[in-house]
C-alpha positions in Angstrom: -40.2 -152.5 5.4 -42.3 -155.7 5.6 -41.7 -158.8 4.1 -45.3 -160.6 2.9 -45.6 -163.6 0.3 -48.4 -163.8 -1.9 -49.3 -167.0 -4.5 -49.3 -166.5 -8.3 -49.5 -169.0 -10.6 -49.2 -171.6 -8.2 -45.9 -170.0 -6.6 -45.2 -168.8 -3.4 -43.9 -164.7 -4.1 -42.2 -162.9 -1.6 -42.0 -159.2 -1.3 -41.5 -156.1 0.2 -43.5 -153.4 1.3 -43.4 -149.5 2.8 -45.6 -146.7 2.8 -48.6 -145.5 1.3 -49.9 -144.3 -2.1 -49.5 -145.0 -5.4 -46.6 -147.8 -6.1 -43.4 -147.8 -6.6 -42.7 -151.2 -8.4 -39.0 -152.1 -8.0 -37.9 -155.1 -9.7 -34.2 -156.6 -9.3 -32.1 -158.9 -12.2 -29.9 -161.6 -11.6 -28.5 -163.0 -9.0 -29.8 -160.4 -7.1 -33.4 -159.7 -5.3 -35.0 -157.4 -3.3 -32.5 -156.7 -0.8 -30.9 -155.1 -3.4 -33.4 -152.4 -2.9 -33.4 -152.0 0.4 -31.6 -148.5 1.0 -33.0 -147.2 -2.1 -37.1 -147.9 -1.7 -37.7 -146.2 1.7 -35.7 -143.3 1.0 -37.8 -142.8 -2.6 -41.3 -144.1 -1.0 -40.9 -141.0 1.4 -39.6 -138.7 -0.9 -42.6 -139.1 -3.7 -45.4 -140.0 -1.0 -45.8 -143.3 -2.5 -46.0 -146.5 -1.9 -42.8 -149.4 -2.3 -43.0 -152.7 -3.4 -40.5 -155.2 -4.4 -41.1 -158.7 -5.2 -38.6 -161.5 -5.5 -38.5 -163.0 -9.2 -39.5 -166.8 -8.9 -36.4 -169.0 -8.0 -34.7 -165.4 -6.5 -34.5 -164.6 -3.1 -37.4 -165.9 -0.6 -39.7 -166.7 -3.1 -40.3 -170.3 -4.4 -37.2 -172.0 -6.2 -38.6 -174.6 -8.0 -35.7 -177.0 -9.9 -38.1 -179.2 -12.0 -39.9 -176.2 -13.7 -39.0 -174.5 -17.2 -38.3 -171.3 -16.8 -38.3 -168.9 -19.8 -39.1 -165.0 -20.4 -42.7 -165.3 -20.7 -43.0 -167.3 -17.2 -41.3 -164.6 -15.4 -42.9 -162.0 -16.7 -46.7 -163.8 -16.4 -45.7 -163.7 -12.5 -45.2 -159.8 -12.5 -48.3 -159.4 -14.1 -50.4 -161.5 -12.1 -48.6 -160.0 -8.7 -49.5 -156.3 -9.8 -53.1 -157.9 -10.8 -53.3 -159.2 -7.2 -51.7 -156.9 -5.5 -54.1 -154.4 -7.5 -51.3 -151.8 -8.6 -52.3 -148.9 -10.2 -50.1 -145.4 -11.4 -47.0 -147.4 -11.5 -43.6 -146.1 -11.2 -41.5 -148.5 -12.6 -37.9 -148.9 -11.3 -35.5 -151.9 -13.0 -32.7 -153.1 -13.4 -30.9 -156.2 -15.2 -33.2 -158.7 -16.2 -36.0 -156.4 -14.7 -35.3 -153.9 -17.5 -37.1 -155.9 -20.0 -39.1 -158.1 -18.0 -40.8 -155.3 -16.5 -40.9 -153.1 -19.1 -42.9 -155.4 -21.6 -45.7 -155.5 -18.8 -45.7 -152.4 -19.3 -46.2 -152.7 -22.8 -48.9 -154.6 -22.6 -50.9 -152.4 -20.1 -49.6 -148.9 -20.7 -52.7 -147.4 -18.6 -50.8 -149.0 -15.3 -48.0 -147.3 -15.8 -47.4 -143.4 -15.2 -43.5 -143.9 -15.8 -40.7 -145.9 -16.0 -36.8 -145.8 -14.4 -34.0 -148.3 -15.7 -30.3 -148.7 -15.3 -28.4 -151.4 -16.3 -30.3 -153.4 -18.2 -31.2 -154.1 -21.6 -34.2 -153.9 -24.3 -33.3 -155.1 -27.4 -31.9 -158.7 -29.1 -27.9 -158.8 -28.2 -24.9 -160.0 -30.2 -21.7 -161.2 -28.9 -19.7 -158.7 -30.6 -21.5 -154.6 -29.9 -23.1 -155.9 -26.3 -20.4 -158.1 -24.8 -16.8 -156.4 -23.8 -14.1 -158.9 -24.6 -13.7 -159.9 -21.1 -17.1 -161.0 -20.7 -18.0 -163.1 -23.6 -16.2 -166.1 -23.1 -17.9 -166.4 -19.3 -21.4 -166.1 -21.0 -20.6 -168.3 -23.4 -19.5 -171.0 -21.7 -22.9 -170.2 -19.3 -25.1 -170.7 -22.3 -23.2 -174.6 -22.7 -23.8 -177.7 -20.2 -21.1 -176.2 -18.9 -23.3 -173.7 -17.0 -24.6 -176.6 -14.9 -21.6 -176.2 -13.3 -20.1 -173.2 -13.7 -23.3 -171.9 -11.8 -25.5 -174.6 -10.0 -22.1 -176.4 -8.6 -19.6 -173.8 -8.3 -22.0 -170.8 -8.1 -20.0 -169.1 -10.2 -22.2 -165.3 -10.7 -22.2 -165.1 -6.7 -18.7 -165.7 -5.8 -16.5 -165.1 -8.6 -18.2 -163.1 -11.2 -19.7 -159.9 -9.6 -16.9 -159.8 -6.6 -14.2 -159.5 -9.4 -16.7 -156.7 -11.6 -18.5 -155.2 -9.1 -17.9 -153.2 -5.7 -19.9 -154.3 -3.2 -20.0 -154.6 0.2 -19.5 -158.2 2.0 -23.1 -158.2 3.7 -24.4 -157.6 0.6 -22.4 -160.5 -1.2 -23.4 -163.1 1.5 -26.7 -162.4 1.2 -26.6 -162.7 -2.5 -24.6 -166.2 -2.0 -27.2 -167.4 1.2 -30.3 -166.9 -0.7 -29.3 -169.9 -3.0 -28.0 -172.6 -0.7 -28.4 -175.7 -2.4 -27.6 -176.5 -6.2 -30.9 -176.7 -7.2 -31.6 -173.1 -6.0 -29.4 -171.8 -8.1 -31.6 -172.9 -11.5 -33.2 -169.9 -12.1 -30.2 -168.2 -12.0 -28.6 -170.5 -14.3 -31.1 -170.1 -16.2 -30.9 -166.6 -17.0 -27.7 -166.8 -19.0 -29.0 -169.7 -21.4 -32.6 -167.1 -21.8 -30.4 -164.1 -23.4 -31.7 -163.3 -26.9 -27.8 -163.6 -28.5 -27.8 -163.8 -32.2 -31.5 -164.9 -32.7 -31.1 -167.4 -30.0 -33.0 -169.4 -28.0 -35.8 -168.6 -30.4 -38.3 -168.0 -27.8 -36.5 -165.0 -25.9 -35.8 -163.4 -29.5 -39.5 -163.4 -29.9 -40.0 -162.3 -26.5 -37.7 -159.0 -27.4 -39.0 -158.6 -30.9 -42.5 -158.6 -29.4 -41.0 -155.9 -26.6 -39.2 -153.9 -29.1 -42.0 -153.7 -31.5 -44.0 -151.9 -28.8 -41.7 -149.5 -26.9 -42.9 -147.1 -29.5 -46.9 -147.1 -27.3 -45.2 -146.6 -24.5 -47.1 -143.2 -23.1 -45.0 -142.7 -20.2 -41.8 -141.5 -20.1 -38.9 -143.8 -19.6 -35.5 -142.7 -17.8 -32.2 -144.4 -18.5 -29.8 -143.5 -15.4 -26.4 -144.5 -17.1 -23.7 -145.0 -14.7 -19.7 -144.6 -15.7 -18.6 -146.1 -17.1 -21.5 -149.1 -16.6 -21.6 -152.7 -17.7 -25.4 -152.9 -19.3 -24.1 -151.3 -21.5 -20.6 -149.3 -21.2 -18.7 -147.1 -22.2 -15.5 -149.2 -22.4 -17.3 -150.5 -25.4 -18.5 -147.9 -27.2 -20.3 -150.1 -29.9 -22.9 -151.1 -26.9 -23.8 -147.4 -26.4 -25.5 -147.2 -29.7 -28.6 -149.1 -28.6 -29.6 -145.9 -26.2 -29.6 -143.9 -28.9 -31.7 -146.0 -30.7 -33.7 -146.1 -27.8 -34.2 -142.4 -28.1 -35.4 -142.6 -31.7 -37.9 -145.5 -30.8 -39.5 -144.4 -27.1 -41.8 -140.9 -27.6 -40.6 -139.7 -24.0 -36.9 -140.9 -23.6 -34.6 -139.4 -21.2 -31.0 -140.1 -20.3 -29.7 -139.4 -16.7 -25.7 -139.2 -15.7 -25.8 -141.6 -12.5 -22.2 -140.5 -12.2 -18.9 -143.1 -11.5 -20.7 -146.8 -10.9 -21.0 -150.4 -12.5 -23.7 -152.6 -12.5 -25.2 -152.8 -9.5 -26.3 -149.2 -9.1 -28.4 -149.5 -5.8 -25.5 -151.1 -3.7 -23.3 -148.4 -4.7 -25.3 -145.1 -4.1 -25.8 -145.6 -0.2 
């Protein structure tokens, strides 16, 4: 694969590239980026006779981390459009997951004729509540995220990297310290602080319940078809609590062409622990 940057909006991009064809797009959540990817894309690029591309979100990875910025849904999701406008993407394959779910996913929406299908795991499309989408043992971490105490739960003590997905997650220690290195100061970890406080819990912040009602209100255009690979028993959402697996089968009620894959035993991040 070969790593390129490219500028949108202003902002240095970084991202990834193999093979030829038609693309698939893969985007990563938090803290992750596109090294998350990297056993997964060449192995599907080859196998479809396509193209893959992954981009860093702004602030993730090697693209620009800029502290004195406000990030928000719409900002992030502006860049993915204008790097697929750039980059001239066409025929789409979607692949997400986390916080690429949805931000993805509502390009998507908005340009349904770039798309010829979509894959997600982990990851969510619709408003959350603390009590049917957080198990008990996560919500007080994600509240406390959402207060100044973020600041130093995450920026200071980088909190997601070295505490929260070694003690949630397997995944290997090559993996971890690139996950830790790719924020090395405290303000590189701002966009990943961020993320947290942007979670549409209980109507709030205002702005990323819009963002979801907007998304939500037009998953039922989507033309393509949209596969959910649910791992077990999965964090986004799981099975050890059951009221957050209701929201896929609303899913299936809302998208025309919903499927539902078994991924088989696995957590959250799915692409570490299939190779």
């Amino acid at each position: 694969m070969t790593g390129n940057f490219i500028s949108v909006a202003g902002h240095r991009i970084h991202y990834v590239d193999y093979g030829s064809g038609d693309p698939v797009l893969f985007i990563h959540g938090n803290p992750t980026s596109s090294y998350l990817w990297r056993n997964v894309l060449p192995s599907v690029a080859e196998r479809a006779g396509r193209r893959g591309v992954a981009l860093d979100l702004l602030g993730f990875g090697k693209s620009d981390k800029p502290s004195r910025i406000r990030y928000s849904l719409k900002l992030h999701a502006a860049i993915i459009a204008g790097f697929i406008e750039q980059l001239g993407l066409r025929n789409i394959v979607l692949v997400a997951d986390d916080w690429g779910g949805p931000l993805g996913t509502s390009v998507a929406v908005q340009r349904p004729a770039a798309f010829e299908g979509i894959a997600l795991m982990e990851t969510f499309l619709w408003a959350l509540s603390w009590k049917d989408d957080f198990s008990p043992p996560f919500r007080l971490p994600f509240r406390l995220m959402r207060t100044p105490v973020g600041f130093v739960m995450i920026q200071m003590m980088n909190y997601m990297t070295k505490k929260l997905i070694p003690q949630n997650c397997p995944i290997s220690k090559e993996s971890l310290d690139s996950y830790v290195g790719s924020f090395p100061t405290i303000a590189s970890r701002k966009a990943m602080r961020e993320f947290p406080k942007l979670l549409p819990v209980e109507g709030k912040p205002r702005e990323s319940a819009a963002f979801f009602a907007e998304l939500e209100a037009g998953l039922p255009g989507l033309t393509c078809p949209v596969l959910w690979i649910k791992a077990t028993p999965g964090i986004v959402p799981t099975d050890d609590h059951p009221p957050s697996l209701r929201r896929l089968e609303r899913l299936r009620e809302i998208i025309p062409r919903f499927t539902i894959q078994d991924f088989g035993p696995g957590h959250h991040f799915l692409a570490e622990e299939v190779m």
